[in-house]
C-alpha positions as CSV (number, residue, x, y, z in Angstrom):
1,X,10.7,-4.5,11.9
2,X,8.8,-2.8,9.2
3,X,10.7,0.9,10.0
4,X,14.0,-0.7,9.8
5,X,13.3,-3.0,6.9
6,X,11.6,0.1,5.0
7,X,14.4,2.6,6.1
8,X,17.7,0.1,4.4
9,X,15.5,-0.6,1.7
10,X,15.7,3.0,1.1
11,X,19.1,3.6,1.8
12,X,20.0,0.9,-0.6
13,X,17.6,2.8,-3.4
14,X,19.6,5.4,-2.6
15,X,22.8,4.0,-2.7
16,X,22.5,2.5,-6.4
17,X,20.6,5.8,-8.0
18,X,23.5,7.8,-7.1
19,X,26.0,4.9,-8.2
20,X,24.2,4.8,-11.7
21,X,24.4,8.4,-11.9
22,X,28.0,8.5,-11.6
23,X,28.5,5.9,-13.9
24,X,26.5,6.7,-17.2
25,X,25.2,10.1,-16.3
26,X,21.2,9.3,-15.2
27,X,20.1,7.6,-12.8
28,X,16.2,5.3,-12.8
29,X,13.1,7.8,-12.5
30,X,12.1,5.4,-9.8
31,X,13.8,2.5,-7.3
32,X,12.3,0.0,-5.6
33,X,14.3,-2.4,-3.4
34,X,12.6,-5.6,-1.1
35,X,14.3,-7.8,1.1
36,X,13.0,-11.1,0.7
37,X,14.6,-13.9,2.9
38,X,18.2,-14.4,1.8
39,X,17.3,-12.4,-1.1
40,X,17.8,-8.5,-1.8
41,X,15.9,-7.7,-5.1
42,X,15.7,-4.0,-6.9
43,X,13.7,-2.9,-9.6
44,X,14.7,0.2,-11.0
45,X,12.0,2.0,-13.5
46,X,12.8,4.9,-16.3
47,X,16.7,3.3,-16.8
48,X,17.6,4.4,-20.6
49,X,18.8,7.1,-22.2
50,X,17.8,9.7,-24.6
51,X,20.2,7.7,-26.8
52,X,19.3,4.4,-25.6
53,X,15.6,4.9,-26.4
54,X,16.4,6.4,-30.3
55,X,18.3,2.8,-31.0
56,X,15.6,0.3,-29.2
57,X,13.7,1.5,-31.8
58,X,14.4,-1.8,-34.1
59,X,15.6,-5.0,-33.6
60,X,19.7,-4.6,-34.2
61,X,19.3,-1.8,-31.4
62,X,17.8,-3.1,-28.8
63,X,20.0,-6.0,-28.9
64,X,22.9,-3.1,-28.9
65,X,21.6,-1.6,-26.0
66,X,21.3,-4.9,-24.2
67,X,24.7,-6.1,-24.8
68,X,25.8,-2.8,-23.3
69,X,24.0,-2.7,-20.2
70,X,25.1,-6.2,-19.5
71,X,28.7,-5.6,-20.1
72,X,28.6,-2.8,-18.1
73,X,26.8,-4.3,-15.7
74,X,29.5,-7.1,-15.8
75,X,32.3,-4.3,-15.4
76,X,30.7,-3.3,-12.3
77,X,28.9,-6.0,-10.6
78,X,32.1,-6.0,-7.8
79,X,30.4,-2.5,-7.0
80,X,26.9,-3.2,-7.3
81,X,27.8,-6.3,-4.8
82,X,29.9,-4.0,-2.5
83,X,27.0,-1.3,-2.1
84,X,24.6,-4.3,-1.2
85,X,27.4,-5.5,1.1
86,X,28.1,-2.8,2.7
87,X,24.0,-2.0,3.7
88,X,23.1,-5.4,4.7
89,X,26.5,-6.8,6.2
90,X,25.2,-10.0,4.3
91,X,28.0,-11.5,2.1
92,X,26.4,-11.7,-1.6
93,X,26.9,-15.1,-2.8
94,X,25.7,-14.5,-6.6
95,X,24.0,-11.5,-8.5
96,X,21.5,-11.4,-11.4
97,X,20.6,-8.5,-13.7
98,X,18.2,-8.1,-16.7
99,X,16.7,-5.0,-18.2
100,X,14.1,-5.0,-20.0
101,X,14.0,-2.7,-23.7
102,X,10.1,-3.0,-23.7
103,X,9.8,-1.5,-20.4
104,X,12.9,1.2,-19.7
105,X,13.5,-1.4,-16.6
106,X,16.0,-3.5,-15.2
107,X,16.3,-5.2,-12.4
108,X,18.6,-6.6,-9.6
109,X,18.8,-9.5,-7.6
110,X,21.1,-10.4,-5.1
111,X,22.0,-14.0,-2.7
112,X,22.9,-12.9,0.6
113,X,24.7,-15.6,2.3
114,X,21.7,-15.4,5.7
115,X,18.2,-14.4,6.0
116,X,18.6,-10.7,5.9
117,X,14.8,-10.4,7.1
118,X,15.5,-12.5,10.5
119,X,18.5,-11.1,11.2
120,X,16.4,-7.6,11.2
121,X,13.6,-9.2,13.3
122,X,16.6,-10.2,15.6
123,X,17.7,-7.0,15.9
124,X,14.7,-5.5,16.3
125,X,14.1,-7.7,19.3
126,X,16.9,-6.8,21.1
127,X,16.4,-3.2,20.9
């Protein structure tokens, strides 16, 4: 189960870098994704821009920059759910995001509607 676990894990990191590249221009330094139960989580390191990093500098701009990343991450959470979707076959029930000014990190978590890690270990058995 490990290899096939490991293997959509990085598909999905994957999946999402190039997706973030498309849509503001650079994608994380580094993706992580884990498959926890019913739950598909992602951490994504190295996240903000050249820009992004100049206004985080004070108060007014990391609140700027966190307002943005959630509305965009609002504008495109049908995506974000359809990439995860499409990987898992699991229906996402509900997605979370936060990043993190401090850190240059945000990170993802999705609901799947079934326990993505047994239906693997099924699979796995029958193969």
């Amino acid at each position: 189960m490990f290899n096939l676990k490991k293997n959509l894990e990085a598909d999905i990191n994957s999946a999402f870098i190039k997706f973030q590249r498309d849509l503001i221009g650079k994608g994380p330094q580094e993706a992580k994704t884990y498959i926890i139960n019913d739950m598909l989580i992602t951490r994504f390191k190295g996240v903000l821009t050249v820009e992004e990093k100049h206004l985080i500098r004070n108060k007014t701009g990391r609140k700027l920059v966190k307002q943005m990343r959630t509305l965009l991450r609002e504008l495109y959470s049908e995506e974000h759910e359809k990439i995860v979707e499409e990987y898992t076959g699991c229906k996402v029930l509900s997605s979370h995001s936060d990043i993190s000014t401090k850190t240059g990190e945000r990170i993802e978590v999705f609901i799947l509607d079934k326990d993505l890690e047994q239906t693997l270990l099924k699979k796995l058995e029958k193969l």
